[in-house]
Every structure is written in structure tokens, then in C-alpha cells.
C-alpha positions as CSV (number, residue, x, y, z in Angstrom):
1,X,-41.2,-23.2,-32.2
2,X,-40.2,-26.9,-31.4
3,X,-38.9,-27.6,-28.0
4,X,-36.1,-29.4,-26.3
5,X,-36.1,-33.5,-26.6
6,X,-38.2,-34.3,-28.9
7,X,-38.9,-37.1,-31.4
8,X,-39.9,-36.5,-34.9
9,X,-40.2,-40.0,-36.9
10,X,-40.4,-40.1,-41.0
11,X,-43.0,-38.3,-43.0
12,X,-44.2,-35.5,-40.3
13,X,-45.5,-32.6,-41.1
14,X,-45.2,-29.6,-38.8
15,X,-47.2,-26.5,-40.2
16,X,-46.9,-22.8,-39.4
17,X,-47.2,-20.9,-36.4
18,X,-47.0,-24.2,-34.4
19,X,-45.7,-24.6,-30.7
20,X,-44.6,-27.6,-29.5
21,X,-43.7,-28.2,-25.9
22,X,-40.3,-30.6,-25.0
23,X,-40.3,-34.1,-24.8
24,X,-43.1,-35.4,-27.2
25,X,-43.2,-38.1,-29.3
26,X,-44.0,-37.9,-33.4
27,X,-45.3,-41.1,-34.8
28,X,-44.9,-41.7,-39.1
29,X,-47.2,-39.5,-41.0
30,X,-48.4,-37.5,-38.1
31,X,-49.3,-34.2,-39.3
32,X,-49.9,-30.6,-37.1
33,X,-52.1,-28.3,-38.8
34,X,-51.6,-24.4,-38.6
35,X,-51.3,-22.7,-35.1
36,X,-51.6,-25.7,-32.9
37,X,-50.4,-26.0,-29.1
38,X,-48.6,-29.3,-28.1
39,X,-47.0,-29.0,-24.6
């Protein structure tokens, strides 16, 4: 689930069973593992 206001930049990986809050900021090649909490 990816909230409202956020921003992904190139070459990010979001895996399964993540949760990510609103208005967070992706850098290039950032990458979320399986079930991980941003908020």
C-alpha cells in the first residue's frame, strides 16, 4: 500500500507486503525489502 504524495525517483524498488505512509521522499536506487513500515 503506497500512500498519498509521494515521491518515487528512478530505479526504486518497492517489495511485497510493504506500507508506506504519505508524503515521503524516494531517492535513486532506494530499495524496501519485504513487509516494511514507512509512515
Amino acid at each position: 500500500v503506497i500512500g498519498d504524495k509521494n515521491l518515487i525517483m528512478g530505479c526504486c524498488h518497492i517489495a511485497h507486503d510493504c506500507r508506506v505512509g504519505s508524503s515521503n521522499i524516494f531517492a535513486n536506487n532506494s530499495l524496501l525489502a519485504g513487509h516494511v513500515v514507512v509512515e
